[in-house]
SERO-4910 file (N, C-alpha, C, O; in steps of 0.05 Angstrom, whole numbers):
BEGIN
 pado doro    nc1    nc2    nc3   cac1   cac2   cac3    cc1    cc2    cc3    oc1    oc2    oc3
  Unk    A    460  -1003    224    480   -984    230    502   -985    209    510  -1006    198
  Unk    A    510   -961    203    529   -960    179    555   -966    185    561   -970    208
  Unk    A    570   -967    168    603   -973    178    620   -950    160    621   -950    135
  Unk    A    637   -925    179    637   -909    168    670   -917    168    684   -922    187
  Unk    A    677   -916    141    713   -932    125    722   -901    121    713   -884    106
  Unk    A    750   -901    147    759   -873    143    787   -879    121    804   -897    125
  Unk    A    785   -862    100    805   -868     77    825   -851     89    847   -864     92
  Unk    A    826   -821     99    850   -805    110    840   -797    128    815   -800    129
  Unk    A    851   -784    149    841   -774    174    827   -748    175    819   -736    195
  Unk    A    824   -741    145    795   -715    147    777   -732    121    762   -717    107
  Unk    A    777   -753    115    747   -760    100    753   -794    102    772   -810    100
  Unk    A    722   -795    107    711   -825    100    684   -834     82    666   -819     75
  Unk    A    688   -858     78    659   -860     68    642   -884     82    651   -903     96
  Unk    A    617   -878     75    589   -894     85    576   -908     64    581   -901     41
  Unk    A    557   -932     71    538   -946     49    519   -913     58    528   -892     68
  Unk    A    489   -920     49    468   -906     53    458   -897     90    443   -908    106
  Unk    A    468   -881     92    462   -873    120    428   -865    133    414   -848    121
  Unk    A    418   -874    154    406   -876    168    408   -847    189    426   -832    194
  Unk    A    382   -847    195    378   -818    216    400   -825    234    420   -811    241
  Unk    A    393   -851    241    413   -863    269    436   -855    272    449   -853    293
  Unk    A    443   -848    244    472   -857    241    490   -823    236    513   -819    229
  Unk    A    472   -809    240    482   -782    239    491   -778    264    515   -773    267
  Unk    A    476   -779    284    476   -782    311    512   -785    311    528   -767    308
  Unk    A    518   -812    315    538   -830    317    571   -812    308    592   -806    320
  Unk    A    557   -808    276    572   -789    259    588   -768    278    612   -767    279
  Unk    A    569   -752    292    565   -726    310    585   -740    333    605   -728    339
  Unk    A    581   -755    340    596   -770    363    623   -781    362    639   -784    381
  Unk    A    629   -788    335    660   -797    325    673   -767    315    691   -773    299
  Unk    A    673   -745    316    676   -726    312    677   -712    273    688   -693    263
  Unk    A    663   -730    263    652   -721    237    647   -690    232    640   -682    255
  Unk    A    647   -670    218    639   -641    218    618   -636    192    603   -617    188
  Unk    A    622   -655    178    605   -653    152    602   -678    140    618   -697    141
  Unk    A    569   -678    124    564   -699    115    554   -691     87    541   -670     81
  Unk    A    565   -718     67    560   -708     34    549   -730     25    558   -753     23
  Unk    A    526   -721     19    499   -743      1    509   -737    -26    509   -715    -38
  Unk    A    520   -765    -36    519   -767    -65    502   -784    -75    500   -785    -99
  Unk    A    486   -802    -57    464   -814    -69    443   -794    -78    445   -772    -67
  Unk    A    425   -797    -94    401   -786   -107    377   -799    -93    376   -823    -89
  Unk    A    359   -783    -87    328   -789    -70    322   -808    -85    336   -811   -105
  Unk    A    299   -830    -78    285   -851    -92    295   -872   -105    284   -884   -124
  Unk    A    324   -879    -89    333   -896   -116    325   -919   -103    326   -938   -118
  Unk    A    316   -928    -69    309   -952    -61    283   -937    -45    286   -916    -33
  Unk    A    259   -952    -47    236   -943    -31    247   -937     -1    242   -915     10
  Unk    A    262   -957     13    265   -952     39    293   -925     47    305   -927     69
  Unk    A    297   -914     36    329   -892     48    315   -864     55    294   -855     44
  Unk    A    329   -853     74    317   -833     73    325   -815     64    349   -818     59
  Unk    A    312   -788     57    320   -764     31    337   -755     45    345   -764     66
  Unk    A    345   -735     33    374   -721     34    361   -701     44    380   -688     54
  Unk    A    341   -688     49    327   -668     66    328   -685     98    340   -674    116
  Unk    A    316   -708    103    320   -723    125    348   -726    136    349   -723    161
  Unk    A    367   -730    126    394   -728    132    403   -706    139    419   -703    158
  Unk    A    392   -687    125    408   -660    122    392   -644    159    404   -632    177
  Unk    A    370   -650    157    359   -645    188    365   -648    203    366   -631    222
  Unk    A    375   -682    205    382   -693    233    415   -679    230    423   -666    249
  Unk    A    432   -682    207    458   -676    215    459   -641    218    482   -631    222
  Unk    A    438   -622    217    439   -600    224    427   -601    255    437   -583    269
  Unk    A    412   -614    264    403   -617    285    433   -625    306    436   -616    329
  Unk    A    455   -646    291    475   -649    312    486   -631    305    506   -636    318
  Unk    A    491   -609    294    512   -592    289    531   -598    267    550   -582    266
  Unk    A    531   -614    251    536   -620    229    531   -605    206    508   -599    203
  Unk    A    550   -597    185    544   -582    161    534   -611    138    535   -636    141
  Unk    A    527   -600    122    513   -619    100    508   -613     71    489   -600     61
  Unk    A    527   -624     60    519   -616     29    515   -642     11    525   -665     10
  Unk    A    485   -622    -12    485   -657    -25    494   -650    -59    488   -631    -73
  Unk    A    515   -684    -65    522   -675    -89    514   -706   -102    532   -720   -110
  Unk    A    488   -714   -103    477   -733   -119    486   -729   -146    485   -709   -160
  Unk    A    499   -764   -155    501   -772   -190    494   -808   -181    494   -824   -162
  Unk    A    488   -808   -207    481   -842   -207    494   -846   -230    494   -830   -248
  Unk    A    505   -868   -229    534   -882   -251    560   -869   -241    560   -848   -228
  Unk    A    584   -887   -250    606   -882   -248    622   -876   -277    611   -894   -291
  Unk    A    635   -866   -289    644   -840   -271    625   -829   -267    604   -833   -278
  Unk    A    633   -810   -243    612   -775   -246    624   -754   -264    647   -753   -272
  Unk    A    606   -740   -269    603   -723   -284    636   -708   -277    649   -713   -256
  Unk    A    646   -690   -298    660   -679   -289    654   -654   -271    669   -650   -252
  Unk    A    631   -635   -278    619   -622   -261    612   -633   -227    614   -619   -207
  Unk    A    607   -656   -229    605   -668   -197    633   -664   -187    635   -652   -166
  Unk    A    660   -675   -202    677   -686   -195    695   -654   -181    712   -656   -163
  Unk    A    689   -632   -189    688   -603   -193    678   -586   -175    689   -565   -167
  Unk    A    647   -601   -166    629   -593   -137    640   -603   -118    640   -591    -97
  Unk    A    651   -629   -120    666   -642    -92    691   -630    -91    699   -622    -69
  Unk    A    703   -628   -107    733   -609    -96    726   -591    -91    740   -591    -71
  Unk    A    713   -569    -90    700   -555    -79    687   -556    -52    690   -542    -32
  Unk    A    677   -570    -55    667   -588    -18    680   -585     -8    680   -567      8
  Unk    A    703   -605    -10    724   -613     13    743   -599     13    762   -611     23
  Unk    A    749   -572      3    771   -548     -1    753   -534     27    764   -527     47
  Unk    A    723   -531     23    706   -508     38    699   -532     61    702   -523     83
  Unk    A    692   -554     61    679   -560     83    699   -566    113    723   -572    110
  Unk    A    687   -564    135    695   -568    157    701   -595    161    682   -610    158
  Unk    A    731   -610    169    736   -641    174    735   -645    192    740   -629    210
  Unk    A    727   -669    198    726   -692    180    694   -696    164    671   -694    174
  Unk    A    700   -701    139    685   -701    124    674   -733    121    692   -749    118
  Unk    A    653   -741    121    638   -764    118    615   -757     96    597   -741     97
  Unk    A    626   -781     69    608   -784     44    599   -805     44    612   -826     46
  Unk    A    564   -803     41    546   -827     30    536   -841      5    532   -828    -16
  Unk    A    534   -854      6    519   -866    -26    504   -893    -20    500   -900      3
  Unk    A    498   -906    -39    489   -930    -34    509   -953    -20    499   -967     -2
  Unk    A    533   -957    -26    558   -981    -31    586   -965    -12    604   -976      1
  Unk    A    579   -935    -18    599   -917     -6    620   -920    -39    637   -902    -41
  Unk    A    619   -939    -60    636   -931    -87    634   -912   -100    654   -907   -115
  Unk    A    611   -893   -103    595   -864   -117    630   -846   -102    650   -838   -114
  Unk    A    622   -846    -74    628   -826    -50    664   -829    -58    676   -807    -57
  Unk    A    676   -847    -64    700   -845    -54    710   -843    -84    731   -829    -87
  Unk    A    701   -854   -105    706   -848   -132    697   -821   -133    711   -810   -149
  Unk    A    682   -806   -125    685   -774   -129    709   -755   -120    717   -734   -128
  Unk    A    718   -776    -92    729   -761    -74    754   -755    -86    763   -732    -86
  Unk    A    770   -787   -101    795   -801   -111    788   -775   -137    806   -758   -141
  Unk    A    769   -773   -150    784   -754   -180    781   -729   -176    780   -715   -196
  Unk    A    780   -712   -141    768   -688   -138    795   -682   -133    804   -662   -144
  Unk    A    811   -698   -117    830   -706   -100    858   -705   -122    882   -698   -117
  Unk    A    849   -713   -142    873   -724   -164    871   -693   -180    890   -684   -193
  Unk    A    848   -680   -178    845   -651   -198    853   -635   -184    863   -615   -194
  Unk    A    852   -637   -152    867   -617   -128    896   -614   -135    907   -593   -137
  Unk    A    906   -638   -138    938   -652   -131    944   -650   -109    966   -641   -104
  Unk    A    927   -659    -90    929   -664    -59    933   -691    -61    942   -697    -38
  Unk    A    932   -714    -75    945   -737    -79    955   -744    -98    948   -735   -120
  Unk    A    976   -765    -96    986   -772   -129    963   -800   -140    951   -814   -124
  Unk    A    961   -803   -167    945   -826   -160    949   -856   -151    932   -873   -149
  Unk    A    984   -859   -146    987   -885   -131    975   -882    -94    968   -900    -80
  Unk    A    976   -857    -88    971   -853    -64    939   -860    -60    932   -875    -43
  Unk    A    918   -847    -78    900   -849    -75    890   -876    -88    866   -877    -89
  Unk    A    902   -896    -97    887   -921   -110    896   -930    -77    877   -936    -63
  Unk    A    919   -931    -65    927   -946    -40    910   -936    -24    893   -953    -17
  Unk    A    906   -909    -11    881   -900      9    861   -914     -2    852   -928     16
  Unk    A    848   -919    -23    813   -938    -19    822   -961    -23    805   -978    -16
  Unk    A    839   -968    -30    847  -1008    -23    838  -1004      3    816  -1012      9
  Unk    A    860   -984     28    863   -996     61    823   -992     67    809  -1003     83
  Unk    A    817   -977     50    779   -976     57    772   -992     48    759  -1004     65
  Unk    A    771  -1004     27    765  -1031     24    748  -1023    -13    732  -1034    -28
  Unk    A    760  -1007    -12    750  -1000    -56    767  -1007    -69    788  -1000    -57
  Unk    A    775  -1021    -93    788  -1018   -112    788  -1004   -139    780  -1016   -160
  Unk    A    796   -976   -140    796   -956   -158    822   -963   -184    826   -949   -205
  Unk    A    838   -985   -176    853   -988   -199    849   -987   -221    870   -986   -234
  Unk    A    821   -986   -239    804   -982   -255    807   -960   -272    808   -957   -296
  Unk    A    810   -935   -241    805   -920   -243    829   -897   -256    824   -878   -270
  Unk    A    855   -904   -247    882   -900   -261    885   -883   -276    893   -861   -269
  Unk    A    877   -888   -307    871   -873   -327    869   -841   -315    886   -825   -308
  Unk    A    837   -841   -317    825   -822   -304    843   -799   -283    846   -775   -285
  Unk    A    855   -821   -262    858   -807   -241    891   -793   -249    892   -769   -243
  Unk    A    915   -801   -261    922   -792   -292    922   -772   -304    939   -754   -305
  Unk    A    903   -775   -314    896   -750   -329    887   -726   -311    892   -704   -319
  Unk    A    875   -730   -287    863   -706   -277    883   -694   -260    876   -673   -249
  Unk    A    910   -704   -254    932   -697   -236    948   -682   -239    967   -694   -251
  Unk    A    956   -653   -236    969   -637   -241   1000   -652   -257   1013   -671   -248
  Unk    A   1005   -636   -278   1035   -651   -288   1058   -638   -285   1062   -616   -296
  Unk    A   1083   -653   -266   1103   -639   -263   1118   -618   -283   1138   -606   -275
***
């Protein structure tokens, strides 16, 4: 069973989610789920077609924005602000570690200017990420007064 780390009260993130765990999703009042993992990267996960079934089956929307390495692309970083501008909250993102999911979320977030980036390095501390790393980046992508 996954442990889903809510960073603000319309998005959280997940390690690699389970059919099971869509269910659950559906039940904590989740409205959308975002696969940033990529198919095949561990024999046992299931595809993002399998996810995308069961969380359409609870009524759940589902979009997938697979990258492998950190950073993402800036194009990813571009599809996720986009996501979470259009998708229905609360939004729940997966990956392997859930670090893919919330490092997309932090520079989608920092290119919105829906956070500053002291705000957003403190929201994934209380989840339990450390994006301080990440600074620079998040920086540069932040609208300037």
């Amino acid at each position: 069973m996954s442990n889903f780390k809510r960073v603000t009260p319309d998005f959280a993130v997940s390690v690699q989610l389970g059919i099971e765990d869509v269910a659950r999703a559906a039940a904590e009042g989740f409205k959308t789920i975002i696969a940033n993992r990529p198919d095949n990267e561990a024999p046992d996960q299931p595809s993002a077609a399998e996810i995308k079934a069961a969380a359409e089956a609870a009524g759940l929307d589902f979009r997938s924005i697979p990258f492998s390495g950190l950073p993402p692309a800036p194009t990813v970083v571009m599809e996720t602000a986009q996501a979470l501008d259009e998708a229905k909250s609360p939004v729940l993102a997966y990956c392997r570690s859930g670090t893919r999911s919330i490092t997309a979320w932090a520079l989608a977030r920092a290119l919105a200017g829906s956070h500053t980036p002291d705000e957003i390095i403190a929201l994934a501390q209380k989840a339990g990420y450390d994006l301080s790393g990440a600074r620079g980046a998040l920086e540069t992508l932040a609208p300037k007064a």
